[in-house]
FIMARSE-459450 format. One record per residue (C-alpha): residue in three letters; x, y, z. Coordinates in steps of 0.05 Angstrom, whole numbers, padded with zeros to 5 digits, always signed. Layout:
N
ALAXYZ;...
//
This chain:
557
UNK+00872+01499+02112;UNK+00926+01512+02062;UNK+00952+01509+01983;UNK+01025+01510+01972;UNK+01053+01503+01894;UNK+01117+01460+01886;UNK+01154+01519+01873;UNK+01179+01525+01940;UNK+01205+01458+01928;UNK+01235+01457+01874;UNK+01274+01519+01895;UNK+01297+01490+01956;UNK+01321+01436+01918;UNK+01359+01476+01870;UNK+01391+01510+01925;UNK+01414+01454+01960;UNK+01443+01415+01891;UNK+01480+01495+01892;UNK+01503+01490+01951;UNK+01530+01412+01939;UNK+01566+01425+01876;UNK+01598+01488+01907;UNK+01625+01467+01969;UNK+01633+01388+01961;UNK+01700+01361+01968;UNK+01717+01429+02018;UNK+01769+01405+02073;UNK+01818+01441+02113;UNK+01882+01428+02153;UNK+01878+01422+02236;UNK+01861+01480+02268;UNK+01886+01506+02333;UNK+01834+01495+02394;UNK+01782+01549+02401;UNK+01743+01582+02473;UNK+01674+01561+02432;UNK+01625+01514+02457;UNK+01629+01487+02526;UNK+01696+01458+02519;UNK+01759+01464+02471;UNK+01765+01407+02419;UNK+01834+01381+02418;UNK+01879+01416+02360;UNK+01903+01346+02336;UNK+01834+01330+02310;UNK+01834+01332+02234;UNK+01778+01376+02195;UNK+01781+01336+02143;UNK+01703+01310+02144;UNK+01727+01234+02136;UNK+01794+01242+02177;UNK+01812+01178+02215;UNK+01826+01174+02289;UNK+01889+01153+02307;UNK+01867+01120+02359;UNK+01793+01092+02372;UNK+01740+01132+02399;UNK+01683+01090+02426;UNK+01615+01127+02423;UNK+01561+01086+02461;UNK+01484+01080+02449;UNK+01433+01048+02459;UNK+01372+01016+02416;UNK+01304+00997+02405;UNK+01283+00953+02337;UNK+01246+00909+02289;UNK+01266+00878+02234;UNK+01310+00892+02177;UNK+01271+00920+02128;UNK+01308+00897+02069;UNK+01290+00827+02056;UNK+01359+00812+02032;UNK+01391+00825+02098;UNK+01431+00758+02127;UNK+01388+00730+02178;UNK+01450+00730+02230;UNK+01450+00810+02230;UNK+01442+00852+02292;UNK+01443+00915+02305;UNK+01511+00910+02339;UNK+01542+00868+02270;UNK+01518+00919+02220;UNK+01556+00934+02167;UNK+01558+01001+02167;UNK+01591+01007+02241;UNK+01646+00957+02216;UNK+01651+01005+02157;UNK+01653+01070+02205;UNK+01712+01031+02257;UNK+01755+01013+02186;UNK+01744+01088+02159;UNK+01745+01127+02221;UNK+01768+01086+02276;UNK+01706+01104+02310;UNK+01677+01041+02347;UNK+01601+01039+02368;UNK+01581+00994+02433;UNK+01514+00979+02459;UNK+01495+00992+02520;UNK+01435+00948+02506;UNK+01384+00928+02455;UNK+01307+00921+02463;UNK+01250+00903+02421;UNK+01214+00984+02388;UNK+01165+00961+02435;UNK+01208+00956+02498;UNK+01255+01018+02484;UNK+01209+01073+02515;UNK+01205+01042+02576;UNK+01272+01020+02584;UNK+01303+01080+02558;UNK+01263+01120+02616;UNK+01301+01071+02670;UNK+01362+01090+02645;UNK+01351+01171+02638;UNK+01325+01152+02718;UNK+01379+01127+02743;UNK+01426+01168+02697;UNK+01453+01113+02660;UNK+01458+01147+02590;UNK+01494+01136+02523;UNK+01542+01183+02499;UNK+01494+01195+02436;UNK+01418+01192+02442;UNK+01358+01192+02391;UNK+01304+01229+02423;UNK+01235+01264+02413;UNK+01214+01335+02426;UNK+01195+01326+02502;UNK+01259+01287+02515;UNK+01306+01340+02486;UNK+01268+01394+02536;UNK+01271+01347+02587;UNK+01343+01337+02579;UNK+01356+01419+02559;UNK+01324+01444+02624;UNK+01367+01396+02668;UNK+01430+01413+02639;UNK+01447+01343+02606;UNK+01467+01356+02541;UNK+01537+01367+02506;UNK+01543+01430+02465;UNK+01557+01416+02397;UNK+01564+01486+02368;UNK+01641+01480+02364;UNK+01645+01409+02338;UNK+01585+01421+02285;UNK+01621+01480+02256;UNK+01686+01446+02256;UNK+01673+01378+02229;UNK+01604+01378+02189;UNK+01626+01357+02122;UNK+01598+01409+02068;UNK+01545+01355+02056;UNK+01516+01349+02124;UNK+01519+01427+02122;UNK+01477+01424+02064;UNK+01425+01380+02086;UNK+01419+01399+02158;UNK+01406+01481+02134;UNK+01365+01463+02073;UNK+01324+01507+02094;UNK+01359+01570+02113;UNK+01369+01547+02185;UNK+01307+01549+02209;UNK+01307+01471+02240;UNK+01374+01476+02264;UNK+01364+01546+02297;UNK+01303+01520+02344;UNK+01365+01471+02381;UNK+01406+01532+02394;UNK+01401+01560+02458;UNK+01449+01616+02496;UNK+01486+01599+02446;UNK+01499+01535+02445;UNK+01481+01481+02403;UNK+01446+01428+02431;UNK+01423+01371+02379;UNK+01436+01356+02308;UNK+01365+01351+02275;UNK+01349+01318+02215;UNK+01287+01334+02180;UNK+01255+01323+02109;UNK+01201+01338+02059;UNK+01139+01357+02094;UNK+01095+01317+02042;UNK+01130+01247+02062;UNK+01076+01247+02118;UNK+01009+01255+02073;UNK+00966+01204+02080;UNK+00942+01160+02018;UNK+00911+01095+02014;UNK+00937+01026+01984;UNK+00895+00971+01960;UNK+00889+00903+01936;UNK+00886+00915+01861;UNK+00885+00843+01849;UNK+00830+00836+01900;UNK+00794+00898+01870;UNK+00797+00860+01794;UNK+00776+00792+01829;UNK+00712+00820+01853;UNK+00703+00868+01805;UNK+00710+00926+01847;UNK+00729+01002+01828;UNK+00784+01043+01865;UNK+00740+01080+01915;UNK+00729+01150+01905;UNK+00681+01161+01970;UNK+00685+01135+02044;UNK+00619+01097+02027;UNK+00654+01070+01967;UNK+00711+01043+02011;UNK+00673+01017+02064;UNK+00635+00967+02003;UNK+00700+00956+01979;UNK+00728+00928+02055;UNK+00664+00900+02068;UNK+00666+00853+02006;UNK+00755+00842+02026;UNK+00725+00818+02089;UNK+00663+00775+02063;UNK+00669+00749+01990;UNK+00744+00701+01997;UNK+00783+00756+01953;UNK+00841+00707+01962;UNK+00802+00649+01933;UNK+00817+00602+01995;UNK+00751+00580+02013;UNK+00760+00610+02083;UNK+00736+00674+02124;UNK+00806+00690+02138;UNK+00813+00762+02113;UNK+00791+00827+02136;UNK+00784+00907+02111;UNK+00832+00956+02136;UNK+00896+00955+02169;UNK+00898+00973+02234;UNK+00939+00961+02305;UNK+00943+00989+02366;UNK+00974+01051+02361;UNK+00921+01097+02328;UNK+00963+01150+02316;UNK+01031+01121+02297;UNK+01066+01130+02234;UNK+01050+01068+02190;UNK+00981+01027+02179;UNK+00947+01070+02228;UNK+00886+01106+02231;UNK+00912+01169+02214;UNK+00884+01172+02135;UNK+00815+01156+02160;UNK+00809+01211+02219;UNK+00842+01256+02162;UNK+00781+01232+02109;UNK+00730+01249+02157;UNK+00756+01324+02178;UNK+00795+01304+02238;UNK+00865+01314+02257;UNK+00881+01278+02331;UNK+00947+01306+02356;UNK+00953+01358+02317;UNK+00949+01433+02330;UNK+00903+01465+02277;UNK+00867+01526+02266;UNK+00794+01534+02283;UNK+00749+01599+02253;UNK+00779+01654+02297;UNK+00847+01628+02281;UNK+00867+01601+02348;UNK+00903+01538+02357;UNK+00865+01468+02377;UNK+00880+01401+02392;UNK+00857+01363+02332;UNK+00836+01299+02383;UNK+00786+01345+02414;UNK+00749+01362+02365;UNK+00666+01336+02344;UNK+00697+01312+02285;UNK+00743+01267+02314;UNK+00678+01239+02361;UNK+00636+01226+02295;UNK+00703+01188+02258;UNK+00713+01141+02319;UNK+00636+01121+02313;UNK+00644+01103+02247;UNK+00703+01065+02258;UNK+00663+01035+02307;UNK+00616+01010+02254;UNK+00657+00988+02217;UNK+00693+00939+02277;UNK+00625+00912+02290;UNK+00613+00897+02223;UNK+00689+00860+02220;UNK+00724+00903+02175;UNK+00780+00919+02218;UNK+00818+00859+02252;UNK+00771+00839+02313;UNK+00847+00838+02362;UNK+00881+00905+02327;UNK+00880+00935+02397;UNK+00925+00878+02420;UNK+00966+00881+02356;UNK+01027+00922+02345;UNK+01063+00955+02282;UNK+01096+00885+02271;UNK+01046+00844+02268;UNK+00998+00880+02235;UNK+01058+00884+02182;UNK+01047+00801+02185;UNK+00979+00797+02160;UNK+00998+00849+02100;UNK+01053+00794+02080;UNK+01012+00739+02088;UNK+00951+00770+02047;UNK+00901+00766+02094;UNK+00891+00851+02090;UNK+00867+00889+02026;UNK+00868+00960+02051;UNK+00918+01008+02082;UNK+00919+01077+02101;UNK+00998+01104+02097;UNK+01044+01135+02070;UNK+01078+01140+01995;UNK+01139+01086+02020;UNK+01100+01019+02025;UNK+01121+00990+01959;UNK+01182+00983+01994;UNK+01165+00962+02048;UNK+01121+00913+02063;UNK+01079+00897+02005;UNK+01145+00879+01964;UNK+01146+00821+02015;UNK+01068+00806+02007;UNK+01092+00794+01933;UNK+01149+00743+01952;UNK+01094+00706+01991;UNK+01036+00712+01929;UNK+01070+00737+01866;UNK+00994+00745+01848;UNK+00989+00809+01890;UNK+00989+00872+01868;UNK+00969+00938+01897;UNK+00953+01016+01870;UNK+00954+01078+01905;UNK+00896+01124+01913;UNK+00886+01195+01942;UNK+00842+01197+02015;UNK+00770+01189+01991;UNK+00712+01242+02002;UNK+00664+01245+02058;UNK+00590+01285+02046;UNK+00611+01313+01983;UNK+00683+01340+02009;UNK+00753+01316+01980;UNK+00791+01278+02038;UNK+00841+01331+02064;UNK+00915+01307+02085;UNK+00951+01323+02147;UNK+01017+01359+02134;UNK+01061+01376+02188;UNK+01089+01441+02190;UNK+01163+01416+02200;UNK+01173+01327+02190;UNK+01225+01316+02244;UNK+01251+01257+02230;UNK+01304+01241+02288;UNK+01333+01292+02341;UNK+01409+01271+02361;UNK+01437+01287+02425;UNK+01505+01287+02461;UNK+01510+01265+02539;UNK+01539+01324+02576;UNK+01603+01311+02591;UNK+01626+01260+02533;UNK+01700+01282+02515;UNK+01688+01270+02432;UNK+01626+01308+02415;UNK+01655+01311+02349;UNK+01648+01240+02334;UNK+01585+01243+02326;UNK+01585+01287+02282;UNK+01642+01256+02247;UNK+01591+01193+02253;UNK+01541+01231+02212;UNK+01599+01245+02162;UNK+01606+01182+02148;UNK+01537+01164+02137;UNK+01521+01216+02081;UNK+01595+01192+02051;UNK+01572+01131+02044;UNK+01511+01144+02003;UNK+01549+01171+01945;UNK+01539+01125+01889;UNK+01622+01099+01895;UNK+01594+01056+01943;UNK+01526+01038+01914;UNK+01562+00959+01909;UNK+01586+00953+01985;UNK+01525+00987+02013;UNK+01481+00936+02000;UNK+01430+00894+02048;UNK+01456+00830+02024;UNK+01518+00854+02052;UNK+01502+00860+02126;UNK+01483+00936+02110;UNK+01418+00959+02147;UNK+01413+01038+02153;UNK+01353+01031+02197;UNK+01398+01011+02249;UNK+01447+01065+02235;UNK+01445+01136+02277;UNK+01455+01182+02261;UNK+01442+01193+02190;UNK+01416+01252+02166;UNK+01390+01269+02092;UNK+01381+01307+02027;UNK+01310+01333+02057;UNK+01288+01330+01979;UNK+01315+01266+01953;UNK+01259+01239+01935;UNK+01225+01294+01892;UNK+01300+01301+01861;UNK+01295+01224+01845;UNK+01223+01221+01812;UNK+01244+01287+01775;UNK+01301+01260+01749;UNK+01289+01187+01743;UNK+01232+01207+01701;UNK+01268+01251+01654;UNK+01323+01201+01642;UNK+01271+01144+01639;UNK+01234+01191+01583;UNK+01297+01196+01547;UNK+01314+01122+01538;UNK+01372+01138+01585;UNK+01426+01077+01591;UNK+01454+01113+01655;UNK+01429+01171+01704;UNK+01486+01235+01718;UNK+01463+01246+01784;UNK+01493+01258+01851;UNK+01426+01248+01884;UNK+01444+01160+01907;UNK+01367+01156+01911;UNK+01359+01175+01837;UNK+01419+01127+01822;UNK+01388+01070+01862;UNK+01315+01074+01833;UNK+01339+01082+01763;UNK+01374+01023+01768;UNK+01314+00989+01798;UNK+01267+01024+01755;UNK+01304+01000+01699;UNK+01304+00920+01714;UNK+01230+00928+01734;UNK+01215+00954+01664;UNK+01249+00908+01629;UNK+01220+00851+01664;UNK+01281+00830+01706;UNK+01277+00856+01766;UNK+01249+00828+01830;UNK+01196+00844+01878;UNK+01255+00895+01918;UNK+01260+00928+01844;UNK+01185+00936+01831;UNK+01176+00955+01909;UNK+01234+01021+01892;UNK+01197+01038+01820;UNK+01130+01036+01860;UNK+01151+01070+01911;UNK+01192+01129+01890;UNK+01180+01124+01812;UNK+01117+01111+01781;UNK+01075+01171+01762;UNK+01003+01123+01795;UNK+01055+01096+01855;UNK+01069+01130+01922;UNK+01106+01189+01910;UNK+01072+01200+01840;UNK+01007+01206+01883;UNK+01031+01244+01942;UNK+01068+01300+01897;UNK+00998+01318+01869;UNK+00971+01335+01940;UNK+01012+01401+01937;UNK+00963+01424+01894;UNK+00906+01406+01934;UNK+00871+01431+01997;UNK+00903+01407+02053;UNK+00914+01427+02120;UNK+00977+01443+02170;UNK+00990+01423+02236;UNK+01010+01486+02257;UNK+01053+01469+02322;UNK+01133+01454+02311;UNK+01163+01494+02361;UNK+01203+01450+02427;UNK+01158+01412+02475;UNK+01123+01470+02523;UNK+01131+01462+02587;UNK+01071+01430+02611;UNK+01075+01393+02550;UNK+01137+01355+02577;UNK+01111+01343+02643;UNK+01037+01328+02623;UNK+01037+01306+02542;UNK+01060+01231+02556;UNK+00997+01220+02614;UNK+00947+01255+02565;UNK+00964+01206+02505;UNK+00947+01152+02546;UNK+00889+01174+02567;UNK+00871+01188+02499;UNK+00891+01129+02462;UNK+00860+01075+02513;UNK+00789+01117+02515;UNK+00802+01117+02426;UNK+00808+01049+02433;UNK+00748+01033+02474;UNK+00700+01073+02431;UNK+00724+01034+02367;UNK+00723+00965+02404;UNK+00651+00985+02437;UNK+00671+00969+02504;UNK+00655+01055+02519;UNK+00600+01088+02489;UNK+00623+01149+02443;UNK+00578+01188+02492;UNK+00642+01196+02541;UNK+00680+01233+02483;UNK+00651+01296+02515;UNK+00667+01278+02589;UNK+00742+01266+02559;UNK+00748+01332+02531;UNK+00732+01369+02592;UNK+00780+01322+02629;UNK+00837+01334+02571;UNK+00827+01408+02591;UNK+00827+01398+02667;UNK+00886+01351+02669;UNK+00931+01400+02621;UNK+00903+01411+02566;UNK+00882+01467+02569;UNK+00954+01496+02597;UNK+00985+01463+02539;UNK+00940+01501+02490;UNK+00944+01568+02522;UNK+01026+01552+02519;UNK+01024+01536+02444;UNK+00977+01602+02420;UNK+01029+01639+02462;UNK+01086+01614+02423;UNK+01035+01617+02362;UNK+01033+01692+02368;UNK+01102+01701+02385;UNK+01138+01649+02328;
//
């Protein structure tokens, strides 16, 4: 368990805004080709950060997606029309082709056809194992010469926010072998959302206890909180992926002690695996309960992400455990569909007397790019992450817009300002205190929510406006209510080095085994007695190699 003060923050913050004022706008005339990296970059390349190719580099990938998440996006969008690639070929003369496109739900498994029969895109998006996977058999491009080259000061900025330390775990012999992009540790607490409207209807308090909640999604469930004279609506917000990273499970494990996936500390200090633990045993059982009382959707298990989203739209779910971001994504929407609707944020409840603790990860890696071995522009890509911090300056705050064709959740790679959002509430605030007419910011996420906050306050915004004010501005919304956990107990999953090796060879089979035996215990179908036979299997199967490889690098980090 841990404490941290937002001091760190703030000074990391302050650093980076530093580092942006004093090298922004740096650029330099073509240099001649250097011996660095694992080939020589042609001297006719520009180092100018936004310096247009002559003539046009393709850079292919490949994807795997949902929807737009911006309402407002033309319904004739794909991944392969989106604006921003249009944008990058006009500004760069950099064109993007798919090799394919697949459903998020298809891409892992087609994506592991392709590394099998060696079919890969010149850039790649990739997890932890992948990047090993790739680094031990020699497949990626080195990027060392065309990162220090070509990263526009702002990339630089973001990318070693935090003195290098991300960056540095991709270098290796001295090479550099991925661009990371990483932010704010705290984005990944877990808070609840709830029906507000639904709490007022039945004249129902925000829960303050897991007791207290489960009344509260027993009576969503049982007493028509929409008003439509049918049993049509259930509890909590669930689907099949337990551990996943929206309108999971997550937030109740964490309520209840336990910490599945994660590497944590026990009382000797040693390292565990949070889904082994009694803790996480005694939190499926009650979730259990609570699926044979019909709280949770009776099909979750056969539910993904998506469609789980679908039931939040159409209001037939009251409570959600998540993340600070949902204003803006999808309850926004539930509000187009019921402008009725409202929902308030709420920190994880108590269980037998003890505050709900949040997960925090030690490092929030948020994508890993890669290079093919063997692709003759390496710099490109970085060139293509150039362009995607350019274009979130607020000159383009009018062309960069969803309406337009713009989607950046179909955009890689595109790194961050690790701390935008704490640099947005700060200074939204202030200039929201002030009676501000304008914000002097070169943060575009304080520019955007000011704006929004603005028309939301003033009663002429839409649902998009009041989703951004919720979201990123309002001292009771998300980030208001995840900024306070800082001060609170909370505890660290410890691990954030590269995938071990058994890890990468073992990790993918014991997921599986844990998520389908998760899943039984909740549904009923396996008695919560055959937790303890899992464990010792876990161990048996590589496990236990996998812990032994993670206090080594514990000791050693």
């Amino acid at each position: 368990m841990n404490k941290r003060t937002f001091k760190q923050l703030i000074v990391g913050t302050l650093l980076l805004s530093l580092a942006l004022s004093v090298i922004a706008g740096c650029a330099s005339k073509p240099v001649a080709s250097s011996d660095t990296g694992s080939k020589s970059i042609a001297s006719d390349i520009g180092t100018d950060p936004m310096w247009k190719y002559p003539e046009t580099v393709k850079v292919t990938q490949v994807i795997g997606h949902g929807k737009a998440e911006d309402p407002k996006t033309p319904s004739d969008i794909t991944p392969a029309t989106n604006a921003y690639y249009q944008k990058l070929k006009e500004m760069l003369n950099i064109e993007v082709e798919y090799l394919w496109m697949v459903p998020s739900d298809q891409y892992e498994q087609k994506f592991s056809l392709a590394v099998a029969s060696g079919d890969l895109p010149d850039l790649m998006t990739i997890g932890f194992e992948q990047y090993e996977k790739f680094k031990d058999e020699d497949q990626l491009e080195d990027l060392s010469e065309a990162y220090e080259k070509y990263a526009s000061p702002d990339l630089k900025a973001y990318v070693e926010a935090d003195g290098g330390k991300t960056l540095d775990m991709f270098r290796e012999d001295g090479k550099l072998l991925a661009l990371p992009s990483f932010e704010d540790p705290f984005m990944s607490a877990q808070i609840m959302w709830l029906r507000k409207d639904w709490l007022e209807k039945l004249n129902l308090e925000v829960p303050k206890t897991l007791e207290d909640l489960e009344k509260v999604a027993e009576a969503f469930t049982t007493q028509d909180p929409d008003g439509n004279g049918k049993a049509d609506t259930y509890g909590l917000a669930l689907h099949k992926d337990l551990i996943s990273w929206g309108f999971d499970a997550r937030g109740f494990f964490y309520t209840m002690g336990a910490y599945p996936k994660a590497w944590i500390k026990d009382k000797d200090g040693n390292l565990v695996a949070g889904e082994t633990k009694p803790e996480t045993k005694a939190a499926l059982e009650r979730l259990n309960q609570w699926y044979s009382k019909g709280l949770l959707d009776k099909e979750f298990a056969f539910k993904d992400m998506d469609k789980v989203v679908e039931d939040i739209v159409a209001g037939k779910v009251g409570i959600a455990f998540g993340e600070w971001w949902y204003p803006g994504w999808p309850l926004n929407m539930n509000r187009d569909q019921d402008p009725n609707a409202d929902w308030v944020a709420a920190v994880l409840p108590s269980f037998n007397g003890k505050e709900g603790e949040t997960l925090v990860p030690s490092q929030r890696m948020s994508r890993i790019y890669v290079v093919r071995k063997g692709y003759e522009h390496p710099e490109a890509v970085i060139k293509m992450a150039n362009f995607y911090t350019e274009m979130q300056k607020k000159e383009y705050a009018e062309d960069v817009k969803a309406e337009n064709g713009y989607v950046y959740n179909w955009y890689d790679p595109r790194v961050y300002n690790p701390y935008d959002f704490e640099q947005a509430f700060t200074e939204v605030n202030a200039a929201l205190d002030n009676k501000q007419e304008e914000i002097d910011s070169v943060n575009p996420t304080s520019v955007q929510a000011f704006k929004s906050s603005k028309k939301y306050l003033f009663g002429e915004g839409d649902n998009s406006d009041w989703g951004i004010y919720m979201r990123s501005i309002a001292k009771d919304g998300g980030w208001g209510i995840t900024r306070t956990l800082r001060d609170k107990a909370y505890v660290v999953d410890e691990f954030y080095g590269t995938a071990t090796e058994t890890m990468t060879e073992k990790k993918t089979s014991l997921n599986k085994m844990t998520d389908e035996l998760f899943t039984k215990i909740i549904m009923g179908s396996t008695p919560s007695s055959e937790f303890d036979k899992y464990v010792e299997s876990w161990k048996k199967l590589g496990g236990q190699d996998i812990t032994d490889e993670v206090n080594e690098w514990y000791k050693n980090k």
